[in-house]
N, C-alpha and C positions, 0 to 999 in steps of 0.2 A: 626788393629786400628792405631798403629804406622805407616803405612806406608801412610796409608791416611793420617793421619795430617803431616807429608812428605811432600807430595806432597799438599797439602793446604798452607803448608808453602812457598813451592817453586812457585805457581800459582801465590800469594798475593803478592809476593816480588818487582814486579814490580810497585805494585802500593803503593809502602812502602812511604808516605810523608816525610820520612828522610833522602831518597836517598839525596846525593852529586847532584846535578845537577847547568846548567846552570842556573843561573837567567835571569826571562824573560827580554826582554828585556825593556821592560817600567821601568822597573825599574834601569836599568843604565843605562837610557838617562838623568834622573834627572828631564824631562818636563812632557809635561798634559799626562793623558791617552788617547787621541786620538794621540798624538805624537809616542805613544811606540807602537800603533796597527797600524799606519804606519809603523813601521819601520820592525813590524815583517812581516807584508804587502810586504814590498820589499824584505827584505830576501825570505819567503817564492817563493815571483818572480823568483829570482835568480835562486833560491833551482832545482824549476820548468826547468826554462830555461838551467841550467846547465844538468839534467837529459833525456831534450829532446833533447838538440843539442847534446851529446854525443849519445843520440840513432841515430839520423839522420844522421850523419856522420859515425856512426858502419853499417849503413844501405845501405849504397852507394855503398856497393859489388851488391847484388843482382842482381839487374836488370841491372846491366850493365854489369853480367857475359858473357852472349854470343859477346859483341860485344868486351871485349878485349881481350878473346877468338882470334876474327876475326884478330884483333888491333897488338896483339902481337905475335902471329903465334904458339899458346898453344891448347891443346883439351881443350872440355870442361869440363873435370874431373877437370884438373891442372887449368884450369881458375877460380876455384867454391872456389878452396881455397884462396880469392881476402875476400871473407866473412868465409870461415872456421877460417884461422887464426887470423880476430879481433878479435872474441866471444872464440877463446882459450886463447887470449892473455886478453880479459879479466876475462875469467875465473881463469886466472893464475895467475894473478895479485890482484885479488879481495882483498884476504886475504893479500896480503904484504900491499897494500895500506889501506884499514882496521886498520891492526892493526901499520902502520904508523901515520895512522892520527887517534888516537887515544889521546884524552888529546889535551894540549896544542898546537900539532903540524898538526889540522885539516884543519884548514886555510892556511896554508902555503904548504900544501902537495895537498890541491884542487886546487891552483892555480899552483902550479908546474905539477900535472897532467894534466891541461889543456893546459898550455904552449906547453909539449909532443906532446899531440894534434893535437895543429896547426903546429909543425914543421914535422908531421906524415904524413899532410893533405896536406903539401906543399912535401913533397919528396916524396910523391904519384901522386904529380899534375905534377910533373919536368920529363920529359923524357927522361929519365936514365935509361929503360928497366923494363921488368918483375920483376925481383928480388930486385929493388930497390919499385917498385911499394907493392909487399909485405912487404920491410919491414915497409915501410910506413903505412901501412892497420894493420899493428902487433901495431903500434907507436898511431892507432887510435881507437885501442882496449883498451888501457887503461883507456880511459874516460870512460868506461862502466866500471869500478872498482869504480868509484866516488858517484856512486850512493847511495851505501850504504851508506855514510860517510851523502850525502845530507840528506839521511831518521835518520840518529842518530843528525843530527843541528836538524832538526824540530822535534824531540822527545822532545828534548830537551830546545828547545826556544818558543815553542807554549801550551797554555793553553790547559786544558786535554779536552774542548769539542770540538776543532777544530783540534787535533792532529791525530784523525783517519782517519778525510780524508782526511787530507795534507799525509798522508803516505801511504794509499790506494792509493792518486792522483800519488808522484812520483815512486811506485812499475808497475803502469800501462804505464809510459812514455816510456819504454822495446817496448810497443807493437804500442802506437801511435805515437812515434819517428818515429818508422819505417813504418808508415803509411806518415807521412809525407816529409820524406825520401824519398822513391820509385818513388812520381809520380816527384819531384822536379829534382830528378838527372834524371831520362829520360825525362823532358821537356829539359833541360838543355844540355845534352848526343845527342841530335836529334839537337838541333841547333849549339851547340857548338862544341862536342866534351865530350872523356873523361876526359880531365883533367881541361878541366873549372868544372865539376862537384866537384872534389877535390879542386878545389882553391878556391869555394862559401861554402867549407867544412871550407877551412883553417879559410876565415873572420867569417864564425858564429862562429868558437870556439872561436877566437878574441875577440870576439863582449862578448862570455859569460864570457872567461877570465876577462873584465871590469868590467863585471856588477857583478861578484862575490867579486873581487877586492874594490868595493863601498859599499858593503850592508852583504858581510857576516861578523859574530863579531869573533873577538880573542876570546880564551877558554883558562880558565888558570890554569886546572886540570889536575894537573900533572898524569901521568902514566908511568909504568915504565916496561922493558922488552925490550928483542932483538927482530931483526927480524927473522925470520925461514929462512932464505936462504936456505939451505938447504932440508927443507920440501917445498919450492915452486918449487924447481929443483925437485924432486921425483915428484910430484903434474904435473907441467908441461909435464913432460918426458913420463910419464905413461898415461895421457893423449894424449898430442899427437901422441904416437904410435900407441895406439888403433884409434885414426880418421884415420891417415895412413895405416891401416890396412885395416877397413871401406871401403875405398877409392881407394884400391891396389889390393883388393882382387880379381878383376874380371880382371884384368891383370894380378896375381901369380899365380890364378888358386887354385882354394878351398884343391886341394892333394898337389901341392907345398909344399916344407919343409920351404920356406920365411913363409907361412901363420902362420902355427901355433907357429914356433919360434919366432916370430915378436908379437904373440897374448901371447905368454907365456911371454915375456919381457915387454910387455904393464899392466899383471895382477899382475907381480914379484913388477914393481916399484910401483904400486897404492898398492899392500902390504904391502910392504915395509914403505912407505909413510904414510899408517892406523898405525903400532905398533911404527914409530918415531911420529907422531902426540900422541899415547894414550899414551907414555914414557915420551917425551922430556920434561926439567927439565922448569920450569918456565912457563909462558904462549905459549903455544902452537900459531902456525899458525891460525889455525882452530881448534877451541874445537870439538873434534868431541864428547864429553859425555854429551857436549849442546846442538849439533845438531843431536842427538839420544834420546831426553827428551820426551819421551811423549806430544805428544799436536807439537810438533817440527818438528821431523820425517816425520811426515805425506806430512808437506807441502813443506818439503825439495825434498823426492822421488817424490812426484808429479809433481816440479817444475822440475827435470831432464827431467822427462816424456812428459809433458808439453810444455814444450818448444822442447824438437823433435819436437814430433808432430806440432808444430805452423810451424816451418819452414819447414818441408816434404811439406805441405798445398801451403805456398810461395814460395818455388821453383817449384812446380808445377805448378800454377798456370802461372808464369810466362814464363815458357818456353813452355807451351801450350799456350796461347798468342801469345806470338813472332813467334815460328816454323810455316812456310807456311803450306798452305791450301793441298799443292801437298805430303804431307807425311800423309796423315790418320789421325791425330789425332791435327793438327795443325789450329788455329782458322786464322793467317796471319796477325795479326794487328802489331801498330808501337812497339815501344821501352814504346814511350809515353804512349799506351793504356796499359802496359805490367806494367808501372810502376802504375797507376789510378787503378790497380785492389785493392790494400792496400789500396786505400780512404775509401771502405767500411765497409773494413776489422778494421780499426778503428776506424770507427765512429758508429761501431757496437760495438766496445771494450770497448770505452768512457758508449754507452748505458748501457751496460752489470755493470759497474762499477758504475753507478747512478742507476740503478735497485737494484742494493746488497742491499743496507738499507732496502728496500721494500719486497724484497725475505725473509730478514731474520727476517720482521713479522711470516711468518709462518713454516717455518724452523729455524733450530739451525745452528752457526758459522759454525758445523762441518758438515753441509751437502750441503753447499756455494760450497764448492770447487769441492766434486765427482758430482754435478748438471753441475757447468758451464764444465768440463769434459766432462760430456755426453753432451752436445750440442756440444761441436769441435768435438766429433767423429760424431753429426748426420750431421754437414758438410763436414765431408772427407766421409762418405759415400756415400750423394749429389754427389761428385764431382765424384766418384766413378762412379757411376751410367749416370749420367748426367753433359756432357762436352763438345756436340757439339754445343752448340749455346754462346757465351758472357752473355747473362741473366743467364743462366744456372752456370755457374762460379762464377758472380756476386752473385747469392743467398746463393751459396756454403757458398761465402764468409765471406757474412752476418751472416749466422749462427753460425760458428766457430766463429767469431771476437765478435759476443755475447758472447759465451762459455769462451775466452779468457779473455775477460774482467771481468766475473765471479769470474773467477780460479783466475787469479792473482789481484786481489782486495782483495780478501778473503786471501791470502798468509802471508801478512804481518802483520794481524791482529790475525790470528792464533799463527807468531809465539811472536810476544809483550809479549803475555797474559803469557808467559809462559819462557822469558825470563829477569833478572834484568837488569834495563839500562844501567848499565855502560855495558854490553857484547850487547849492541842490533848493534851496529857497525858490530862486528863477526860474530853476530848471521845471519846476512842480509844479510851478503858477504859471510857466507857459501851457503845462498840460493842462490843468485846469481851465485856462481860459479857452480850450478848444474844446472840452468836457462841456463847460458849462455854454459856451456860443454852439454845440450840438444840442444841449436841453433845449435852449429858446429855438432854434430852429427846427427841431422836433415839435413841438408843441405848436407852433405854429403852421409848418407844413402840414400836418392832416387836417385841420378846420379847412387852409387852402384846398386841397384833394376832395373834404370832404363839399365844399360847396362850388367844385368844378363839376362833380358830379349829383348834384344835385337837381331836385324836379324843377319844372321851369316856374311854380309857386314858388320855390326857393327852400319847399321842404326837403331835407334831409335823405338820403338812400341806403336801401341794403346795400347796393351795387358802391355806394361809394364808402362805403365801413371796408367790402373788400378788395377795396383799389387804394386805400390808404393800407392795411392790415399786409397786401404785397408789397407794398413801395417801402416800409418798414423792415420784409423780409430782405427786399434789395440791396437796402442801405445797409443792412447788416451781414447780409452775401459780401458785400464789396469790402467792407470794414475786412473780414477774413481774409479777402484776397490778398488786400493791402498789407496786411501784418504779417503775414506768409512771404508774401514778395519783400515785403524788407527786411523781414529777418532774415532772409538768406545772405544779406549782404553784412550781416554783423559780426564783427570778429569776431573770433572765440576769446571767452574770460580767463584768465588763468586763476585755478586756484590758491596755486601758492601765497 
């Protein structure tokens, strides 16, 4: 009995009317109330606009992996990390920015992350060679750390009947960012070139730099605490080696002593990294006893899962596209059609995420997430199965991008209920950094797949399109499992 009222205590907390919080804004404008639902009206814009142009700009790897590939005289393994390294750089960075812009210093550390941005977008756009073009791509990964910061303003500044899906809407911008991303940089990539793609990167982050700069409000709640530098270097480090690993291992060779030394040093620092995060004195990096909470958990593992699987889907897709018609498994269209495949894929994601209120007349919060799961495995199956004609892909695509928008609508809604607002900052950028370290190891795991099963020339296979297109469906089977199995364990919320 004590441990349930525990845990009712802790469900409630969030909805505690005495929380510390921002006041709405209507009420420090000092004018009418239609003045202050403008004004949260434009912030919200912002919010929006901030969380999409950093996805579309994070997104601008993808489909233009084969051609700078061609561009810069790299295979296509080394080329694919153009998108591994933003989504590790934003994974890495989640939590520093987080809990930087935490309190009073939100504002100022959204606009300085933005800044980053654009001068990321512009030293990826300047033709300086491969390795300046990465660090660039590293420099445009940080605006995917912003996000969370955008979902804790609108916690915060929005009244409690419009704040679930102002935060559903920006947890979803992950996936239609890069929906609208994809076909814009291969229109752009087929007439221009690659680095006009990055320099119409540079002006949009520009463009959201102002619009954040006019509309988002100062916060004057103080907080207090260092940053972890040190836990985002373990965090980093331990990460990255493992995608490196990921990524190498069909060049070291599975008995090579590189592999498992390289995989023992990847689980040593994420160890390491777990008992300095559940020791270190003061506010930690990443709470991880918040992001192992009941009701939490769930949609934390899911979202690692999740996001694999979303980009396994995407890189597939698109290099089955683009690959000519003379290799077996290649459909021969342009850059542009390669990029128009993520139209669907979004606008299916969008649907999936306007269906959720409707779904969850006759299901419970906690069976939102392993549903839209099972739908992106029953479109990596599709692709699986069926992949020789463009209709066929396209339906793929639809499917998952249902299932996608599912899963991650329900994400952040799961984890609110169960987290007090001053930690929903943390609480959001721990998910995200498992979101986004699923994107880099999704994108990375099929080029692996795909050149395990590869000819012994080293060219490419049908057979390995669909051994990655299953291993996609698995990761996404399991993702289900997982959220299923932990949402059973999650208290009930009350509504009172």
């Amino acid at each position: 009995m004590r441990r349930c009222t525990e845990r009712n205590a802790v469900t409630e907390a969030p909805h505690d009317t005495t929380e510390v919080r921002t006041p709405p804004l209507s009420g420090r404008t000092g004018r009418s109330g239609s003045s202050g639902r403008w004004r949260e009206r434009a912030v919200l814009a912002a919010l929006i606009m901030l969380a999409s142009s950093t996805a579309v700009v994070a997104s601008l790897g993808a489909p233009l992996v084969p051609r700078i590939a061609e561009a810069e005289g790299v295979s296509l393994g080394n080329a694919q990390w153009v998108l591994t390294v933003t989504f590790l750089a934003g994974a890495v960075t989640a939590p520093l920015i987080g809990r930087a812009g935490s309190g009073r210093h939100r504002r100022p550390v959204i606009l300085a992350g933005l800044a980053v941005v654009v001068l990321g977008s512009v030293l990826a756009a300047l033709p300086l060679g491969f390795g300046a073009m990465l660090l660039g791509r590293v420099m445009q990964g940080l605006g995917l750390s912003l996000t969370p910061l955008a979902i804790a303003i609108a916690r915060d500044i929005l009244p409690a009947g419009r704040r679930e899906a102002a935060i559903a809407t920006l947890s979803l911008t992950t996936v239609t960012g890069a929906g609208l991303g994809y076909p814009i940089a291969s229109l752009i990539v087929s007439h221009f070139g690659v680095a006009a793609a990055y320099w119409c990167g540079a002006l949009l982050s520009a463009l959201t730099l102002l619009a954040c700069a006019l509309t988002i409000p100062r916060h004057h709640e103080r907080e207090d605490g260092r940053l972890d530098l040190l836990g985002a270097a373990l965090l980093g480090g331990g990460a990255g080696t493992l995608l490196l690993v990921i990524s190498q291992v069909h060049d070291w060779g599975v008995r090579s002593a590189v592999t498992p030394a390289m995989t023992a040093a990847a689980v040593l620092l994420l160890g390491v990294w777990a008992w300095w995060t559940l020791r270190v004195v003061g506010r930690p990096l990443v709470d991880l006893r918040l992001a192992l909470r009941p009701g939490v958990l769930g949609a934390n593992v899911t979202a690692l899962l999740a996001g694999c699987g979303m980009y396994m889907m995407v890189t597939i897709a698109v290099l089955l596209v683009q690959a000519p018609t003379g290799t077996g498994y290649g459909l021969g269209y342009s850059v542009v059609m390669a990029g128009m495949m993520l139209v669907p894929y979004s606008i299916a994601s969008v649907l999936g995420s306007k269906a959720s209120p409707w779904l969850l007349r006759f299901i419970s919060p906690d069976q939102l997430l392993p549903l839209g799961c099972l739908w992106f495995m029953l479109g990596a199956l599709s692709m699986a199965c069926f992949r020789t004609q463009l209709w066929q892909l396209l339906l793929s695509m639809l499917i998952s991008g249902f299932g996608s928008g599912c899963s991650f609508a329900a994400m952040p809604g799961l984890i609110v209920r169960f987290v007090p607002p001053k930690e929903t900052g943390s609480a959001m950028s721990f998910n995200m950094i498992l979101r986004y370290l699923g994107f880099s190891t999704g994108s990375t795991l099929v080029l692996t797949i795909l050149q395990l099963f590869s000819a012994p020339s080293g060219a490419l296979t049908d057979g390995g399109f669909t051994a990655a297109a299953l291993s996609a469906a698995g990761v996404s089977g399991l993702a289900a499992v997982v959220a299923f199995w932990l949402g059973r364990a999650v208290p009930a919320v009350s509504n009172g």
